[in-house]
C-alpha positions as CSV (number, residue, x, y, z in Angstrom):
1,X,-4.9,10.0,-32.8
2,X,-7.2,7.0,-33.6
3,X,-8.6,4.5,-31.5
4,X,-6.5,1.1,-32.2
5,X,-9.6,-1.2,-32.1
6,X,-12.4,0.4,-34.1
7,X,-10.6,3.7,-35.5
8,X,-12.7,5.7,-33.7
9,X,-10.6,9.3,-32.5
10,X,-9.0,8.6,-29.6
11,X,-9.3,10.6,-25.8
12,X,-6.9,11.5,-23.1
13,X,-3.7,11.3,-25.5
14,X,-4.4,7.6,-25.9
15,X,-4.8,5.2,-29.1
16,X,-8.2,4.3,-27.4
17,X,-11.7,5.7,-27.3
18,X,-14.2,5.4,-24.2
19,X,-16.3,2.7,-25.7
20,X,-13.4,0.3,-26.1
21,X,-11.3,1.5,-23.0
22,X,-14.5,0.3,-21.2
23,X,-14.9,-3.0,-22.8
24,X,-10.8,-4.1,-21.8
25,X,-10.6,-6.5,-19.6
26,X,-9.6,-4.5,-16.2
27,X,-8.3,-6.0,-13.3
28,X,-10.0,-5.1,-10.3
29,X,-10.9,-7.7,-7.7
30,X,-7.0,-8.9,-7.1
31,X,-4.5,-9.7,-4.4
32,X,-3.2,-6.8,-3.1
33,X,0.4,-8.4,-3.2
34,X,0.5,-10.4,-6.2
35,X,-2.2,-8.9,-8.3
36,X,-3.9,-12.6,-8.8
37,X,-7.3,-12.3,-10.5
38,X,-9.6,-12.7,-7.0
39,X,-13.7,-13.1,-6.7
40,X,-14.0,-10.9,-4.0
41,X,-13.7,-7.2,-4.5
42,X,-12.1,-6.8,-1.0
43,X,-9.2,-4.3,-2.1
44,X,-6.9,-5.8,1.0
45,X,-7.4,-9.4,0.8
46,X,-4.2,-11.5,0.5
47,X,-4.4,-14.9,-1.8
48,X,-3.2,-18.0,-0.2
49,X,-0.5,-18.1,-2.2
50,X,1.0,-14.5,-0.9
51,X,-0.4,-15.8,3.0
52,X,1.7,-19.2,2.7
53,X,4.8,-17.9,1.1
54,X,5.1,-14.1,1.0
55,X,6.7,-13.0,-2.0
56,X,9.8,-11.2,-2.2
57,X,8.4,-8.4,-4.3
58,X,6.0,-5.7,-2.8
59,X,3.6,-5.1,-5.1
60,X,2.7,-6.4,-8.8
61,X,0.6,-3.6,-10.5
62,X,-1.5,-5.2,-13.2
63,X,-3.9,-2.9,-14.9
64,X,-5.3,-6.5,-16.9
65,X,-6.1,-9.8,-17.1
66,X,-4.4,-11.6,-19.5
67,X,-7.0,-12.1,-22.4
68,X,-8.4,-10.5,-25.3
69,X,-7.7,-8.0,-26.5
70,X,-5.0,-7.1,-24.4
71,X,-3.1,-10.8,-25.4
72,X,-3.4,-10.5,-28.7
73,X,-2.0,-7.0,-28.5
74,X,1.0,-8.4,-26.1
75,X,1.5,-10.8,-28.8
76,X,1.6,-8.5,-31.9
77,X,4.5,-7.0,-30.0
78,X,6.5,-9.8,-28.8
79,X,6.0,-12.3,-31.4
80,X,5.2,-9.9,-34.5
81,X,7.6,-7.3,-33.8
82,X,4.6,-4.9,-33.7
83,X,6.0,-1.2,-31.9
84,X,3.3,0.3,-32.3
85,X,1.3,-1.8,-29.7
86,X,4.0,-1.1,-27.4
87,X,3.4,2.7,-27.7
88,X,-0.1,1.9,-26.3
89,X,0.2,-0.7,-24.3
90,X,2.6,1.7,-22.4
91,X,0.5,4.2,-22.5
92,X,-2.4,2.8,-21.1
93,X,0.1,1.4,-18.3
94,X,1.2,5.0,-17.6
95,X,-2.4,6.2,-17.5
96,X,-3.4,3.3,-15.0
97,X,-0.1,4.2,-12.4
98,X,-1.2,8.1,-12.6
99,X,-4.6,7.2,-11.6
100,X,-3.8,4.6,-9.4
101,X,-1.2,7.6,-7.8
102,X,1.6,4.9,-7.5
103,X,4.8,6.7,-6.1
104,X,7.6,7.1,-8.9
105,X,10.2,4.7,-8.0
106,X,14.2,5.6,-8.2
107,X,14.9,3.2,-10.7
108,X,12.1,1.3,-13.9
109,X,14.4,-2.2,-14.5
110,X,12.8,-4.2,-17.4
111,X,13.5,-7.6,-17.5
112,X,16.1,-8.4,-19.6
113,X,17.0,-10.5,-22.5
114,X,20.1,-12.3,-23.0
115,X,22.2,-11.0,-25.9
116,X,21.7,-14.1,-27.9
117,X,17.6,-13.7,-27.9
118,X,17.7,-9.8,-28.1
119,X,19.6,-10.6,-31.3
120,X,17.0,-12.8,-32.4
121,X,14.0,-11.0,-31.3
122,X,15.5,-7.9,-32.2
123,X,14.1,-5.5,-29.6
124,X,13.5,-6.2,-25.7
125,X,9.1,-5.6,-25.4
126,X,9.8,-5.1,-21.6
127,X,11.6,-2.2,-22.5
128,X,9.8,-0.9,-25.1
129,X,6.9,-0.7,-22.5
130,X,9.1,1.5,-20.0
131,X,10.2,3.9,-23.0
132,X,6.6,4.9,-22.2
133,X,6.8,5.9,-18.8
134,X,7.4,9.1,-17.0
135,X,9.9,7.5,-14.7
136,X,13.5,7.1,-14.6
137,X,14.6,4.3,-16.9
138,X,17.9,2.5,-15.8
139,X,17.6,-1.0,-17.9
140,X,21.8,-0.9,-17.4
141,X,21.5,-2.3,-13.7
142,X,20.9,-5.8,-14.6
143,X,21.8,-8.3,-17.5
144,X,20.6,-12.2,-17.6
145,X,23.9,-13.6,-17.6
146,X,22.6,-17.4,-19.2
147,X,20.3,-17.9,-21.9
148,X,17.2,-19.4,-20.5
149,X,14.5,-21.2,-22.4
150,X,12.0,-19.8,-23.1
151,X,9.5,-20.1,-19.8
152,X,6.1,-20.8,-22.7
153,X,5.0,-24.3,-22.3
154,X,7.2,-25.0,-18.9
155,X,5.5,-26.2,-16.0
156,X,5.5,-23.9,-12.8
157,X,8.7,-25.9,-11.8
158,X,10.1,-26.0,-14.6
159,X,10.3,-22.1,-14.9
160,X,11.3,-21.7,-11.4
161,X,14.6,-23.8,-12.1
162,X,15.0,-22.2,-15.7
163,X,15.7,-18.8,-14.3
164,X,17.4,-19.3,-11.3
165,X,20.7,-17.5,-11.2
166,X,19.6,-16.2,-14.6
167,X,20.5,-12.4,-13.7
168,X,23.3,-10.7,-12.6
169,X,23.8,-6.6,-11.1
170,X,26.1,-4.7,-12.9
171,X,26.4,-1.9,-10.9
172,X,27.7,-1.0,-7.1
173,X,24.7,1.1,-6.5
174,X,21.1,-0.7,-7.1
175,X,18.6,2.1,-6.2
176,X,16.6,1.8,-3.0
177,X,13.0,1.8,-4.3
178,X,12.4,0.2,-8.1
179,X,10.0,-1.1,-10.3
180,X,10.9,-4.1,-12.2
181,X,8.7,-3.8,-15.8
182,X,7.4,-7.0,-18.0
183,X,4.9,-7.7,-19.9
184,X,2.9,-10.4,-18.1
185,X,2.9,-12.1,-15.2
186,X,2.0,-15.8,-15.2
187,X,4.0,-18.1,-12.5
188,X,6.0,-15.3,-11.0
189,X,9.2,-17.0,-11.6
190,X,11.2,-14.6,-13.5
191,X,10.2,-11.6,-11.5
192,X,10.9,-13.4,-8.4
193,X,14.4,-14.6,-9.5
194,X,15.0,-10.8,-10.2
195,X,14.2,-9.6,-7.3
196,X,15.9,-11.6,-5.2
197,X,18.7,-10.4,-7.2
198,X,18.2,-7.3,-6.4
199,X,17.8,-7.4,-3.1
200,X,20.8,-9.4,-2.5
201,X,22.2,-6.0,-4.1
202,X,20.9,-3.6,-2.1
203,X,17.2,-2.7,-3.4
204,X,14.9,-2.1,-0.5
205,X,11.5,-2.1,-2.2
206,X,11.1,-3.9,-5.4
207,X,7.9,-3.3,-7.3
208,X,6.5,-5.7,-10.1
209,X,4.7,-3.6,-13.0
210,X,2.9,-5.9,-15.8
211,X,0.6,-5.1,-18.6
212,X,-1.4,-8.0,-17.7
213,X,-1.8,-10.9,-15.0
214,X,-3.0,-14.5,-15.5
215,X,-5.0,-15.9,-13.7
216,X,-2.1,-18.4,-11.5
217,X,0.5,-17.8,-9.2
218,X,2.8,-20.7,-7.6
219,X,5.8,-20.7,-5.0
């Protein structure tokens, strides 16, 4: 197995040697809630966003920030259709929750795609991601029952009103403990709308898990 960047032979089972794992762009000082990119390196400090309006999620686990190369990666996959970046990019996310020792939820949701954009699109890249993970995949619980715009280019309001009442449960029995799966996390407002979804239905701990946080959260 080669290294993705540089072709070097990859370690650990991974498309990645040391030299590059080192130089991605890891998220470590961050809000212990929301995962917001954070100065201090004070691993239980709380952003002011999370103090004034706790979120209805109870963790966001981020392993980056959202730049190169780990966007242009995210992009190969979304926008050029690219599997093969999924198959790291998961891995890498499965390799940061082991070592992180983050408890296996009942349930890995991605976030859904309406039928009319999976058709377009092809593939779902939040699902792709999970295929990766040792952890019970149940993307059947939940469908997005409108078509959306797409949330790139929409203000922070703007993306909070395009996805409300975008999903719908499908299912009498939502899992107590799950982990919601997408590939980055920018305003919060889809993963926010989702949860309250599926808590309304039941779910007693939702989890966020993203490849990759940006650098703004707004409620």
């Amino acid at each position: 197995m080669r290294c993705r960047f540089c072709a070097a032979p990859g370690v650990n089972g991974l498309e990645l040697c040391e030299p590059c794992a080192a130089e991605l762009p890891w998220l470590d000082a961050q809000c212990r809630q929301c995962a917001l990119p954070l100065t201090d390196t004070g691993e239980e400090r709380l952003c002011g966003g999370c103090l004034r309006h706790p979120p209805p999620f109870r963790h966001v686990r981020a392993p980056f920030r959202y730049c190169h190369p780990i966007d242009a990666l995210l992009k190969a996959l979304k926008y050029g259709g690219d599997l093969a970046a999924a198959r790291c990019l998961g891995d890498l996310l499965a390799d940061y929750l082991h070592r992180r020792g983050v408890a296996v939820p009942d349930a890995v949701i991605p976030v859904p795609l309406h039928p009319q954009r999976l058709r377009q699109r092809g593939f779902n890249q939040a699902l792709e991601l999970a295929r990766r993970l040792d952890a019970p995949l149940a993307p059947q619980i939940v469908r997005r029952s409108r078509a959306t715009a797409a949330q790139t280019g929409l203000d922070r309001s703007e993306r909070r009103s395009n996805t409300r009442g975008a999903f719908q449960v499908t299912t009498r029995h939502v899992p107590a403990h799950v982990a919601v799966i997408d590939d980055v996390l920018t305003t919060g407002a889809t993963v926010t709308e989702l949860t309250k979804t599926l808590r309304r239905a039941g779910a007693e701990r939702v989890e966020i898990w993203v490849m990759a946080r940006t650098p703004q959260l707004d409620r």
